[in-house]
C-alpha positions as CSV (number, residue, x, y, z in Angstrom):
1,X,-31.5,33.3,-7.5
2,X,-28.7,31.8,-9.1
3,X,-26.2,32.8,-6.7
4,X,-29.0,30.6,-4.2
5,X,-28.8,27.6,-6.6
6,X,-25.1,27.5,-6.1
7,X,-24.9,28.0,-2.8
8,X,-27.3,25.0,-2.4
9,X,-25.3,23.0,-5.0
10,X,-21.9,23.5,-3.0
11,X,-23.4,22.1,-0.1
12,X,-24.6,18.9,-1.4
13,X,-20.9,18.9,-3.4
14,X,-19.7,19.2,0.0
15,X,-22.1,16.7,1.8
16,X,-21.2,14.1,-1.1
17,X,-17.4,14.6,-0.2
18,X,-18.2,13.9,3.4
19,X,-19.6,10.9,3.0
20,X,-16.8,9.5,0.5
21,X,-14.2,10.3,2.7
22,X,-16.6,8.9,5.9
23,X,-17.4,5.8,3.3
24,X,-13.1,5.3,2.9
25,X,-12.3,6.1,6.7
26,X,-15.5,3.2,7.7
27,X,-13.5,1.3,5.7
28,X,-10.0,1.4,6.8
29,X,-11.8,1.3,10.8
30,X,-13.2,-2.0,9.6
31,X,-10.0,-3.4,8.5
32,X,-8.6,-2.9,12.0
33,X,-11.5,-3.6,13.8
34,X,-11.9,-7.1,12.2
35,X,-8.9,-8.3,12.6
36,X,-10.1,-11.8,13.9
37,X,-11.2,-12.3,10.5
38,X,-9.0,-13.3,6.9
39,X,-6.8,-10.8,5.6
40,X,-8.2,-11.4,2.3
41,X,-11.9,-10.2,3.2
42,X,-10.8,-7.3,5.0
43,X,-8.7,-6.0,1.9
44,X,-11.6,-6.6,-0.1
45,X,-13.2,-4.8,2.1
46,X,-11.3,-1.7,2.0
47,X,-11.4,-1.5,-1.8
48,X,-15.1,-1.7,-1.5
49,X,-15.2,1.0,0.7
50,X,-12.8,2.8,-2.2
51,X,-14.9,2.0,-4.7
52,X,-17.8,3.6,-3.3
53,X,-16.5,6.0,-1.8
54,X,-14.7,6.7,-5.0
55,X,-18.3,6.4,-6.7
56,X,-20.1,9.0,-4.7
57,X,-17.3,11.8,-4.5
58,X,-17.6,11.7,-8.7
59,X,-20.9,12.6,-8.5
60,X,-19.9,15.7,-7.3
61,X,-19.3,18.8,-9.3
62,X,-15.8,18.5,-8.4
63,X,-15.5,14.8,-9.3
64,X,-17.0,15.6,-12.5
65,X,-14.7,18.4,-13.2
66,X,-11.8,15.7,-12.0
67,X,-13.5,13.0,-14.4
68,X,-13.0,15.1,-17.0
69,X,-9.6,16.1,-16.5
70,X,-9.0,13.0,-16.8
71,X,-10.4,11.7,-20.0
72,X,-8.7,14.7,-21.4
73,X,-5.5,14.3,-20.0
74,X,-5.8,10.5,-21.7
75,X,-7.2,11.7,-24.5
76,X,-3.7,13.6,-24.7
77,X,-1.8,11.1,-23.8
78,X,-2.8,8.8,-26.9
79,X,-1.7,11.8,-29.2
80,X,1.9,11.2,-27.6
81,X,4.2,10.0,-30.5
82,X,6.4,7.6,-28.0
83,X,10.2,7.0,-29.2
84,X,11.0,3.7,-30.1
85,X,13.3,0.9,-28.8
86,X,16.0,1.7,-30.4
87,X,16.0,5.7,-30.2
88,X,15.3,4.5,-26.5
89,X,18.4,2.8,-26.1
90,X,20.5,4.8,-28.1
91,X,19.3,7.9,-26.0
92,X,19.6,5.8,-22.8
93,X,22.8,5.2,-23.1
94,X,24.0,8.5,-24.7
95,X,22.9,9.3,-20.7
96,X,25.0,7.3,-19.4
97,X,28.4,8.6,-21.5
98,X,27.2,11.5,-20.6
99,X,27.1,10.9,-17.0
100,X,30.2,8.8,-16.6
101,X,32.2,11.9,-18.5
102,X,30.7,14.5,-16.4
103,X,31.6,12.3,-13.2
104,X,35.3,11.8,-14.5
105,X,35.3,15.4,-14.9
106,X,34.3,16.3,-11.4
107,X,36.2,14.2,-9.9
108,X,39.4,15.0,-11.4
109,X,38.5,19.1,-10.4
110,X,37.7,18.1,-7.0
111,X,41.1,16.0,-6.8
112,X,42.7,19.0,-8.3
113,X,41.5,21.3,-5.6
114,X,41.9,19.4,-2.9
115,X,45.9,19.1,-3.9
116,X,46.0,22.6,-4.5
117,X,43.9,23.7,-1.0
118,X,46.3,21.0,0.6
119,X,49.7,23.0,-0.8
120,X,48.2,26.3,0.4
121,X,47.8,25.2,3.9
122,X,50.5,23.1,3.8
123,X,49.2,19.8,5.2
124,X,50.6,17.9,2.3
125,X,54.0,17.7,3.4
């Protein structure tokens, strides 16, 4: 019996999916199919068609689970001890050195090696 109830509730998941993505695609048609009209009301438009689209795919078991995921992952976020300006900057542009010496580097290998290839085949004569 249970296995029955899920089946059943997997359908409707997937019938509530449908018609999101039917809701957002309606949408986007009537932007192009209204093109006579302002810009403005067919953008508004779309977004509605978003929004409830949007609004009837959560009500699904896998919106719900995706809600959730979501007030978690936020909920994590706000734990986030974020660096400051300053250990921002110095870090930023301890990059950059970095960078710049590593590139100096390369660059003075590769002109290394190509004077060195150049002797060995003798096209620098």
């Amino acid at each position: 019996m249970n296995a029955k109830a899920e089946t059943q509730g997997s359908a409707l998941d997937m019938v509530k999916l449908v018609i999101a993505i039917g809701i957002v695609v309606a949408g986007v048609a009537a932007y192009y199919q209204f093109s006579d009209q302002s810009q403005l009301l067919r953008v508004i438009g779309v977004l509605a068609a978003l929004l409830i689209g949007g609004a009837v795919a959560l009500t699904s078991s896998q919106g719900r689970a995706l809600w959730s995921f979501a007030s978690e992952a936020r909920a994590e976020v706000r734990k986030v001890i974020w660096p400051t300006r300053p250990e921002t900057i110095q870090t930023t542009l301890a990059v950059l050195v970095i960078v710049i010496i590593v590139g100096l580097f390369l660059w003075a290998v590769d002109s290394i090696l190509f004077w060195v290839v150049q002797m060995l085949t003798g096209q620098g004569d």
